[in-house]
N, C-alpha and C positions, 0 to 999 in steps of 0.2 A: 677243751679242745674246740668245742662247737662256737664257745665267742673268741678263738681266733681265726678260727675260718671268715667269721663275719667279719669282723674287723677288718681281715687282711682284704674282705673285696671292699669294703666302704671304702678302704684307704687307696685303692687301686682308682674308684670312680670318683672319689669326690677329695684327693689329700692334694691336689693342684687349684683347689678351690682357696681364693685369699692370698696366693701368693703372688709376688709381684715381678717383676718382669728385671726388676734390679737383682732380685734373688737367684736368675737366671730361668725363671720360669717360661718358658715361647714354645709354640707350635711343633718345634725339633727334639721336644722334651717327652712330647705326649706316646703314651708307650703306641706303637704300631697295630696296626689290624690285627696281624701275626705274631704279636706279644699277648695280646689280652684274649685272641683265643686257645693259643698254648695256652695262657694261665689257666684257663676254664678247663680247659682238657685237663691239663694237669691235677687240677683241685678235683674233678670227678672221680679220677683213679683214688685220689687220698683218699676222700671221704667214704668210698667205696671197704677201706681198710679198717674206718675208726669204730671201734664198741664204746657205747658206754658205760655197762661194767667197767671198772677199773681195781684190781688187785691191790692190795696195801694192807702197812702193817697199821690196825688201829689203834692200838696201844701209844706208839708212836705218835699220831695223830689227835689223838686225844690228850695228852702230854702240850703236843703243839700249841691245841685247841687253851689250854688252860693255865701253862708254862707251871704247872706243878708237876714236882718231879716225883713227891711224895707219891702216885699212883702206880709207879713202878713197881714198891716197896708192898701197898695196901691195897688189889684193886677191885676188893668193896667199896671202896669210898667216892668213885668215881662215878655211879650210880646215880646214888645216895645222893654227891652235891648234886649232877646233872637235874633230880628231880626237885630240887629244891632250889636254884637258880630258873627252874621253869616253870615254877608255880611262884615264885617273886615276879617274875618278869609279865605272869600274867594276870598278878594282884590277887592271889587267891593265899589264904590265909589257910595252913598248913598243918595239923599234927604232926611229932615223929614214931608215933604209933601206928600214923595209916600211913606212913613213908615205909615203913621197916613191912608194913602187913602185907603191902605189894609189892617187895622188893624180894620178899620170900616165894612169894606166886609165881614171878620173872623168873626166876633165880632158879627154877625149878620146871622151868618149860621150857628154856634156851639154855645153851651151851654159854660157855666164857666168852666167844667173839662173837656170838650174837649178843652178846649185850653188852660188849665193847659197840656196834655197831647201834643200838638203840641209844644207847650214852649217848656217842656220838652227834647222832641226829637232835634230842632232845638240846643239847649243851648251842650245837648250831643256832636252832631256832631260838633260843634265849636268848641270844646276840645278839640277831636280828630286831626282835621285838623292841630290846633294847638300846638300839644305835640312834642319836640324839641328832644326829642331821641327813639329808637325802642322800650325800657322798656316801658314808658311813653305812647306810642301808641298801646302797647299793654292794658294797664293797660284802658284805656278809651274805648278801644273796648269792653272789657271784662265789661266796666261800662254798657256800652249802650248797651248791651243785656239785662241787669238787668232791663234797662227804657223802650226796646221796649217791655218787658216781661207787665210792670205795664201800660205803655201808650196805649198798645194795648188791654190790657183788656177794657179798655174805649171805646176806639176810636173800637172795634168788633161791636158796638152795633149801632153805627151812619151812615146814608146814606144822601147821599151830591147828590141834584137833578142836578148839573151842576157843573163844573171846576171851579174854582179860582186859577190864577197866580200870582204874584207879576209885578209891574213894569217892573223887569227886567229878566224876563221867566227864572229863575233859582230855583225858588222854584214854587209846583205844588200841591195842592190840589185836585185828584183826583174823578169825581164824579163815582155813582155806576152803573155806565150803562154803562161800558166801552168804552178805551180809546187807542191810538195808541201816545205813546210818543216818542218823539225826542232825542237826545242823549245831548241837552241842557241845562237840568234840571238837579242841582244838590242835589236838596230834593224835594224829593215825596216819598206822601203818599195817595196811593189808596186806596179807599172804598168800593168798587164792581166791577164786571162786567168782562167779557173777554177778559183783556188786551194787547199787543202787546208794546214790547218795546225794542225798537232800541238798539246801541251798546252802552256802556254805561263805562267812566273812572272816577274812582274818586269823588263818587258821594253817597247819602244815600236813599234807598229804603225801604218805607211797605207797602207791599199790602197784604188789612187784608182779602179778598177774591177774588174768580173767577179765573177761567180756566185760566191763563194768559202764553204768550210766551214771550220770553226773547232771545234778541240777546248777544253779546259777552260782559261779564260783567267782567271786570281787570282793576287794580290797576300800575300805573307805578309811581313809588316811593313815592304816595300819600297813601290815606285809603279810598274804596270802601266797602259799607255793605247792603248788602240785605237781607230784613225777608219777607217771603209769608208765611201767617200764613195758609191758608189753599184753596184744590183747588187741580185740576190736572192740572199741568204745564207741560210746555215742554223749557230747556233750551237747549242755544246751545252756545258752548264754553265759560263757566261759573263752576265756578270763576279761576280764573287764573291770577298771580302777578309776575311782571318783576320789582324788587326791591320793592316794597309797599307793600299794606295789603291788600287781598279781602275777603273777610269774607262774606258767603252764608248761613242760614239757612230757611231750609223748613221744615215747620209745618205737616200739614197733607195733606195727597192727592198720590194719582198713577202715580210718573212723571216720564220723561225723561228728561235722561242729555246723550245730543248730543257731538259730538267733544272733547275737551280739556276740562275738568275736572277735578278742584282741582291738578292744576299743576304749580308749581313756577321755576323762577330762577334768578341769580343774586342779591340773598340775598331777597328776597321778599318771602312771607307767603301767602299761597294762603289753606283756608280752608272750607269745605264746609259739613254743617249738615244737614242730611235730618233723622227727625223727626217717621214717621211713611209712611208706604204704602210700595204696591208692585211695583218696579220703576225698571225701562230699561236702563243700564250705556250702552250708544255705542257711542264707539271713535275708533279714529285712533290709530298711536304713541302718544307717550310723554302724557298719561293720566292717570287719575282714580289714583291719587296721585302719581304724579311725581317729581322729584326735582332735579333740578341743581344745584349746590353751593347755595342751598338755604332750603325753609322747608313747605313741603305740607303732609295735613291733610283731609282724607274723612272719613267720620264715617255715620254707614247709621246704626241707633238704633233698627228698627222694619219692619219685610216687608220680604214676599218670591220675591227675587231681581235676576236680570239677567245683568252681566257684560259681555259687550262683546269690545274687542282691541284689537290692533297689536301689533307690537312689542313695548318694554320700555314701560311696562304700567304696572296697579295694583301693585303697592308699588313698583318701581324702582327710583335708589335713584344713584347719581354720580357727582364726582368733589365736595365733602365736602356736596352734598344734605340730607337730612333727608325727608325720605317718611314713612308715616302711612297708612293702611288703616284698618279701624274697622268697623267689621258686627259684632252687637250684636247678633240678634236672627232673624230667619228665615229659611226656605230650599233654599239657593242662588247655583246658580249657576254661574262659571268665566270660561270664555272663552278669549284666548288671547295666541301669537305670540311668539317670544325670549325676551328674558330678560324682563322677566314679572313675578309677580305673587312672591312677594317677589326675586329681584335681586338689589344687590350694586357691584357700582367698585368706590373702594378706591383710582384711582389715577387721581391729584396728590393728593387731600384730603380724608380723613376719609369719608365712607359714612355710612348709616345706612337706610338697609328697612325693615319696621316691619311689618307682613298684619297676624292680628287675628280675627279668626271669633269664637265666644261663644259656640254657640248653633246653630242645623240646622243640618237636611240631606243636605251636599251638595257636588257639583261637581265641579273638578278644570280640566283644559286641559289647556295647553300652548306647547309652542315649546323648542327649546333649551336654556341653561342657566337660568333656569326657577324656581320657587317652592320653593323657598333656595337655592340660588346661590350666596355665594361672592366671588369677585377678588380685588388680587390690593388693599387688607385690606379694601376694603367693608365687612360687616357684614349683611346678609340678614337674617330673622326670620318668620320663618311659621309655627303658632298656632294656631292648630284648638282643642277642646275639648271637645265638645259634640254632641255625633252625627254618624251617619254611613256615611261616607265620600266617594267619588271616587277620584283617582288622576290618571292622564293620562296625560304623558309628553314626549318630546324626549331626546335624551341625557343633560346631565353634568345638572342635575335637581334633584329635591327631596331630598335637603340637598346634595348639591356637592360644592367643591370650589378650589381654585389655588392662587397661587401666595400669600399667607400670607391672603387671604381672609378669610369669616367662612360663613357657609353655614348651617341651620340649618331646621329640619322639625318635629315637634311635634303633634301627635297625640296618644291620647293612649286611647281611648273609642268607643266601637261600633267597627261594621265588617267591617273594610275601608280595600280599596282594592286599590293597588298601580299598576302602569304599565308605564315604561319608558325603554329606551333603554341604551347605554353604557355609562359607568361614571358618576354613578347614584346612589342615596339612600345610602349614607354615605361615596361619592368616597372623596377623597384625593390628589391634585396634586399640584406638587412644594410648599410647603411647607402649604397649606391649613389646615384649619380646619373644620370639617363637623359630623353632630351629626344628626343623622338619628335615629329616639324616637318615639319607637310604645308602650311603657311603659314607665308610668310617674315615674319611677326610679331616685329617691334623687342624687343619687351618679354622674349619667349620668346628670343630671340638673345643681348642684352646678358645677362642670367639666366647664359647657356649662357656667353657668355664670360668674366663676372666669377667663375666659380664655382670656376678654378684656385686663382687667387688668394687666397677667402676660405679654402680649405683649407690655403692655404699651399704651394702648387705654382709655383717660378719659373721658366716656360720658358724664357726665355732663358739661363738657366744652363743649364740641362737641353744645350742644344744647344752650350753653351761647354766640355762635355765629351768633343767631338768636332770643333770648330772653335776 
């Protein structure tokens, strides 16, 4: 549910991108002031409705998972393969002695759909590990959000009076009184208590409650996934992908994220969902959706939120990077350095930084190159739309750009108040493009959207080199 929410707004701001004017695409097309804030309004009540628990039959689902019907019939067996497809997957060489010895420990400390529910998950993550191109490892990540959604509905309800490991300390069963884990383990699933966990690569995590901390959690050319369903955490340099996948989402709770977040590079996808609560971004550089020749994603749904970082941070995007950053709803404030806060440089590759926030009084301050800034045929996009806004920057910011760059800042609701220095709010140099939008005017919009295109910039390719 949560990546069609996204989608449906990418595709609202950016699906008139590349189309041509034969195709009937013009000015009279672009949805209206009064469209696209209904939309918002609308989407706020939805979201407002969605859990992500989700009820299901896992039997069913794990059938699906495996298209063997025989588990209907037997369904010890389905265990039994699941642990045995995930110790293949993760090159660990296997008795069925110490298969059957922890299958009996399981088997006697969970119920039947709780371990329809662990199956499940383990079977997922074996997919994953397994899927032989980045489509492919997309497509199984996006599965096992669907399983940690149904799995965890179950497994919410269960407490585990002591740990269980396997033979070969790689997979971890959790109890609910908390736990201090090793960077060992490559599936766990906690059940309570105030956890503490080490640095962590290439590995699958859920902990379905408790205050837990979290040391440096990325992916290097593998797939890392983390769900904390609910709880106030505190991470620290998490999620973050050097060629791989790291995939982050938090449920409910007031956390911190420390250091390097939701920042990629060298072709890796490093994305990070935080759910609900009022939460504290503080980093350094290179955060809070960064990307190098690569593609980073923060989305933070619900929560009055405080970012704070230095330079290259909040959607900066370079050398072919693609950076997001999305605040649905809340009073946020952003705090952060140069080249922050929506900034791309296009050389040598295409870049693209996009940082939309919905709804929300809020405050932006950065330094120079900031707020809407592209270079070097970077495209940076600053959309904000509901709300009374501050913005407070140093030069060549708030829709400024150079070099064949595009530099864009859109706001046009409420009493927002602007203040930056020279080469600022719609400046223009060596051959730039830059659209400074304090009224949602059609003409000024369609402009901003067709002007990819007449340069010869195909986004959707652009993003077919990471999907």
């Amino acid at each position: 549910m949560k990546k069609l929410l996204v989608v449906a707004i990418l595709i609202l701001l950016l699906m008139p991108l590349n189309q041509s004017r034969e195709e009937g695409f013009n000015a009279k097309t672009i949805p209206t002031k009064e469209d696209v804030f209904g939309f918002i309004l609308a989407l706020q009540k939805r979201v407002a409705t969605i859990k992500f628990l989700k009820p299901s039959d896992l039997m069913d689902e794990i059938v699906a998972e495996t298209d063997n019907i025989d588990y209907f019939l037997n369904e010890a067996l389905f265990l039994e393969d699941a642990m045995k497809e995930f110790y293949e997957a993760e090159g660990i060489s296997y008795t069925n002695e110490s298969i059957s010895s922890f299958m009996a420990e399981l088997n006697s400390s969970f119920s039947s759909e709780e371990i329809r529910a662990i199956s499940l998950l383990l079977l997922s993550y074996a997919h994953a590990i397994n899927a032989t191109s980045r489509q492919e490892q997309i497509d199984e990540v996006l599965h096992i959000c669907q399983n940690v959604r149904k799995a965890a509905y179950i497994l919410s309800n269960c407490s585990l009076n002591r740990s269980i490991s396997d033979a070969y300390d790689v997979i971890m069963l959790g109890s609910s009184m908390g736990e201090n884990y090793g960077g060992e383990y490559k599936f766990i699933i906690d059940f309570g208590g105030n956890d503490k966990y080490e640095k962590r690569n290439n590995s699958f995590l859920l902990d379905l409650k408790g205050n837990d901390s979290y040391g440096a959690f990325y992916s290097n050319e593998g797939v890392s996934l983390a769900f904390d369903i609910d709880g106030n955490d505190e991470y620290v340099n998490a999620p973050y992908a050097e060629g791989g996948i790291c995939f982050l989402v938090d449920g409910k709770g007031d956390d911190k994220y420390k250091g390097t977040a939701a920042s990629s590079w060298n072709g890796g996808i490093s994305f990070l969902l935080d759910l609900n609560g009022n939460d504290v971004y503080d980093g350094e550089s290179l955060t809070q959706s960064y990307s190098n020749n690569a593609f980073s994603f923060l989305a933070d749904i619900k929560g009055d939120d405080i970012y704070q970082a230095k330079n290259r941070s909040q959607a900066c995007s370079e050398d072919g990077g693609i950076s997001l950053l999305l605040d649905l709803y809340g009073n946020d404030a952003f705090f952060a350095d140069d080249y922050s806060q929506a900034y791309a440089n296009g050389f040598p590759h295409t870049s693209i930084s996009l940082f939309i926030n919905l709804a929300g009084d809020d405050y932006y301050e950065a330094g120079s190159f900031s707020q809407g800034y592209g270079e070097k045929g970077g495209m940076a996009f600053l959309f904000d739309f509901l709300g009374e806004d501050g913005y407070c920057a140093s030069q060549f910011s708030q829709a400024s750009s150079a070099w064949l760059g595009m530099g864009v800042l859109l706001d046009s609701d409420g009493k927002n108040k602007f203040l930056s220095s020279l080469f600022s709010q719609g400046s223009q140099r060596w051959g730039g493009y830059s659209f400074f939008l304090q009224d949602f005017d059609s003409e000024d919009i369609y402009e901003m959207l067709q002007l990819p295109e007449r340069i010869g910039i195909d986004l959707w390719n652009l993003l077919g080199n990471f999907f």
